[in-house]
N, C-alpha and C positions, 0 to 999 in steps of 0.2 A: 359878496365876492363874485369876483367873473372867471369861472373857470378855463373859459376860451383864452382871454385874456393873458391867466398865468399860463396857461397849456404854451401859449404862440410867443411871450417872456420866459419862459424856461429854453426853449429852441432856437430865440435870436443870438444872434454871432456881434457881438459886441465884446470888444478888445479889454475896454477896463472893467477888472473882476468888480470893483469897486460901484461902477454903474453896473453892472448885471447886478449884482444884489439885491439895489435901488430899485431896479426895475424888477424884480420880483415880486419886493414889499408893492412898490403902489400898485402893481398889477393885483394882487391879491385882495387889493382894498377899491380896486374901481368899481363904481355899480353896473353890474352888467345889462343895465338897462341905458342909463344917462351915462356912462362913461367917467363920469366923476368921482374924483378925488383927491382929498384932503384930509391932511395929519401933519399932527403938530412936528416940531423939527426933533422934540425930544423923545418921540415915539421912534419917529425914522432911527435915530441914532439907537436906543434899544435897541429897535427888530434885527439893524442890519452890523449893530456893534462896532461901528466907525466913527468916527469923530467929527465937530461939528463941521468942520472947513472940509474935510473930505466929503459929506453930507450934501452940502452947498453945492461945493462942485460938479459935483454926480449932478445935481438936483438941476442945476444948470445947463449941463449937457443936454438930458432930457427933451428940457423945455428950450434949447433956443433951434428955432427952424432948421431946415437941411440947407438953405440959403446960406445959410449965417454961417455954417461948418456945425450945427450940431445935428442930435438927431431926430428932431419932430414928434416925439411918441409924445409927451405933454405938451400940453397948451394952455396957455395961461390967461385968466377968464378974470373979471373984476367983482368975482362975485367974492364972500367971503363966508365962514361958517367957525361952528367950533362954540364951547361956552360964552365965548368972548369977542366972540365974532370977527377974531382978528388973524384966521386960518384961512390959505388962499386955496382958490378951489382950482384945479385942474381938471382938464379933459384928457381921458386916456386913448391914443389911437396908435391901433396896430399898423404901420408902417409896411406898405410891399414892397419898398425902397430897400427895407433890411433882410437879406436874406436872413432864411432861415433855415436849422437842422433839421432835415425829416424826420418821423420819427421811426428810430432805427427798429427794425424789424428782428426778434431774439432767436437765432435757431434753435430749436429741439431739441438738433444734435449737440448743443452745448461748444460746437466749435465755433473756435476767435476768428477773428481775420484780423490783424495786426493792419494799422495804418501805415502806410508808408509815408513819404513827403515827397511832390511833384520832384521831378528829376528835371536840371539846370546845370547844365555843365559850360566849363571855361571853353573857347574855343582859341587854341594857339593862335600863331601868326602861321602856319604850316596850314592851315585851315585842317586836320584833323583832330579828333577826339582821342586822346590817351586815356587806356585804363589797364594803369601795369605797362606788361609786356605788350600786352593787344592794342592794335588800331583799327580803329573803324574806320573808315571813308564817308564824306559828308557825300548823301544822297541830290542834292541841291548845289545852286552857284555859290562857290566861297567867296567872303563879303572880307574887308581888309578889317585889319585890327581885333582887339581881342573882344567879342561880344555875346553874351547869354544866346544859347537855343536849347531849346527844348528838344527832345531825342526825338527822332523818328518812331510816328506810330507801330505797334508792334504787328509782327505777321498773325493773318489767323489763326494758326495755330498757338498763339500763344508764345512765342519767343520774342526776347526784349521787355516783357510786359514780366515785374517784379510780380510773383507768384502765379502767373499766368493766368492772370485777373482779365478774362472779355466775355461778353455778351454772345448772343446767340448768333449773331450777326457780325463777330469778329471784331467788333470796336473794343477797342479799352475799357475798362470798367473802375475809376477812381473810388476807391473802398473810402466811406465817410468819415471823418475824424470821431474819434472815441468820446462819448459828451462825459463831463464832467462830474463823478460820482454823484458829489451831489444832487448838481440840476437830474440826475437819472432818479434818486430816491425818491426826490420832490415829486416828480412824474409820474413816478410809480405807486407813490402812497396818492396823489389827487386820483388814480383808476381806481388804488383801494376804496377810500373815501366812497366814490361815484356808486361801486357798488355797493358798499355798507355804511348807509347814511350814520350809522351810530358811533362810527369811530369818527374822532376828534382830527381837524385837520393841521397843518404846518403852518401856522401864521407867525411863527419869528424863528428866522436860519439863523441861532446866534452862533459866534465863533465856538463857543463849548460845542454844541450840536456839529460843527464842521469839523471837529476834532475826531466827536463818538464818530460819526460816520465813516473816516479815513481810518478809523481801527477798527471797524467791523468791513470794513473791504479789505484788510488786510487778513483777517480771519477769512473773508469769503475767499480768497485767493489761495488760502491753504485747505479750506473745505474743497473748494472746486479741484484742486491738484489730486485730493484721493477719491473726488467722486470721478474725475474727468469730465468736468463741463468747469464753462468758464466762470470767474468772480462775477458778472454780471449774469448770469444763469443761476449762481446761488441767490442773489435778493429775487429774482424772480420767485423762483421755489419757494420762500420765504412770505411772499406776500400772495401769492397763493394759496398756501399752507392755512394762513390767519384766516380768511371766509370758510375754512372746516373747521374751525373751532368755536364751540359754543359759547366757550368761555371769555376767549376774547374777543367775542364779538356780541355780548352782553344776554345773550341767550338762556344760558342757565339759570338758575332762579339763585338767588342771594342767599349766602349762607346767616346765620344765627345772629351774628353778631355786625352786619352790614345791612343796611338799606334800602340797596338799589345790586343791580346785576355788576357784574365786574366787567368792563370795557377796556381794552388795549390802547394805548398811545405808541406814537413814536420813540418815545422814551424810555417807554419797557421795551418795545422791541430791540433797540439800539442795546439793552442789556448783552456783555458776552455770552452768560450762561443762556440766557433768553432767548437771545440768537440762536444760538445753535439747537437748544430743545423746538425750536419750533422748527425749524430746518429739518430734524428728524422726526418731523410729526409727532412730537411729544404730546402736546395737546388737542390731538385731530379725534374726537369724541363722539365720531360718526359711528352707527352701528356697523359693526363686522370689518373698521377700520383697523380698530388694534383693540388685542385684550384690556381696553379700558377698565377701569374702574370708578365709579362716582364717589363722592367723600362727600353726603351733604353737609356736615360739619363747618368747612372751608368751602364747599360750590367749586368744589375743581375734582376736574380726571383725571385718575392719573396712571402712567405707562406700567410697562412690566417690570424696569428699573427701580422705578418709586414707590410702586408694589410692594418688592421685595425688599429693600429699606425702611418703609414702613411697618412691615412683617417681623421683623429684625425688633425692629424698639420697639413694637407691642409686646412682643416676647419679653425683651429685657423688664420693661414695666411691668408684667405680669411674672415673674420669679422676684422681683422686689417686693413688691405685693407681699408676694406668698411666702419671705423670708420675712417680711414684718410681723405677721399672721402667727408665726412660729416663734417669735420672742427676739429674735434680731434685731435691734434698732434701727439699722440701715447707718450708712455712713455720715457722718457729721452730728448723729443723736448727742447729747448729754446725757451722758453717764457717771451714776458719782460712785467714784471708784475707793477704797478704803483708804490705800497706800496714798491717795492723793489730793485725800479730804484734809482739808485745813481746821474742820470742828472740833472743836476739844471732846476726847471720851474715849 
């Protein structure tokens, strides 16, 4: 896997959802040495959950030059591979043709800055700009007929300029468009990954997983409203949260009846309740983090919550006990009662 690769395929600004997809799976599969890659067409169709003519297409696009109207990232080689040696091999190449999204920088303070969209106004035959009751006057020579301008750079102080977005230097500052839940998770779990080689990485975005992920951004969107930082600040906190825990990061020693340590996926993260306990440092097992407790039983920690829940049904189990003890049968025992013996006598 080339993680350059899918890093700089997560970031490209490519129009069809359906080719960004594409181009994540082969990115995630080219060899980060030789560039190469090849999968069979019914893989492609798994990973990315599209069908085979959408598949094609995508596939297509890709691969035919910037010449030709497409976009250059494959190339197509006459080599072949696969058990049957009838899998065409491609060469992956990241493109500076295509721009790309930086990667957006998360404030601390948890504050958004909402996107706007380039401002493009009609311009009468009057040559001025109506808004309401207001007129503004064209700064510049009026041109006949009705034609697209762009608004007049704002002053520096900040007026004109939708939130009074400028630099230090008074230019404009165009806020970057909001990248795509998804491609943000992907990104965010490839740093996880980077630094904790033992969690398993995202090799197939199927549509179920694009679902989980759009209802836990809906959950982060109501965590973030009563913490006050934003939906993209809660999966931060979140994948953060998971390198303090021992447990999900296969650390703790295996309890009694398991083999191996217990390790985190995507999968359990994407859990609702999962989500959230680990957002609240539920399983953060670091000393003098929280009144943890160890359970080597199960190989997990657990909070002051699950403590006291725990506490709760030990009690109850120990007065059951102690009412068996005492000649109570406990509830569901058989008992043969006189009035409702069937024996003759």
């Amino acid at each position: 896997m080339s993680s350059e690769a899918l890093s700089w395929a997560i970031r490209a600004r490519i129009e069809k959802s359906s080719t960004k997809n594409l181009l994540m799976i082969v990115a995630d599969l080219a060899n980060h040495v030789t560039g190469e890659v090849f999968a069979s067409l019914g893989y492609l169709q798994d990973a990315t959950g599209l069908s085979k003519r959408t598949v094609l297409a995508a596939l297509d696009e890709l691969a035919t030059p910037i010449e030709h109207g497409g976009l250059g990232i494959l190339e197509r080689t006459d080599e072949r591979k696969g058990a049957t040696n009838q899998i065409p091999v491609y060469l992956f190449h990241m493109r500076p043709e295509i721009p790309a999204i930086p990667k957006a920088a998360v404030r601390k303070s948890g504050a958004k800055t909402t996107p706007f969209p380039k401002q493009v106004q009609k311009r009468p035959e009057t040559g001025d700009i109506l808004h309401g009751e207001e007129v503004q006057k064209r700064t510049t020579e009026p041109s006949k007929g009705n034609q697209e301008e762009e608004i007049a750079p704002p002053s520096p102080n900040g007026e004109g300029t939708p939130h009074g977005m400028i630099d230090l230097f008074g230019n404009p500052v165009d806020p970057e468009p909001e990248q795509p839940i998804e491609h943000f998770v992907m990104e965010r779990w490839a740093e996880l990954k980077a630094a904790v080689p033992v969690i398993p990485g995202i090799t197939v975005l199927s549509q179920a997983r694009l679902k989980t992920i759009h209802a836990r951004d809906a959950d982060a969107a109501s965590a973030g409203a009563k913490l006050g930082i934003s939906p993209r600040e809660v999966w931060v906190r979140v994948f953060e949260a998971i390198p303090r825990s021992g447990w999900l990061c296969g650390r703790n020693p295996p309890g009694p009846n398991y083999s191996k340590p217990h390790v985190t996926d995507i999968d359990e993260v994407l859990r609702p309740l999962e989500f959230l306990k680990i957002l609240e440092g539920a399983h953060d097992d670091r000393p003098g983090s929280r009144p943890q407790k160890y359970d080597p039983d199960s190989g997990r920690s657990y909070g002051p919550v699950e403590q006291a829940s725990r506490s709760v049904l030990a009690d109850r189990r120990a007065r059951r006990a102690e009412s068996r003890e005492r000649g109570y049968p406990g509830r569901g025992a058989g008992v043969d009662h006189p009035r409702l013996s069937h024996n003759p006598g």
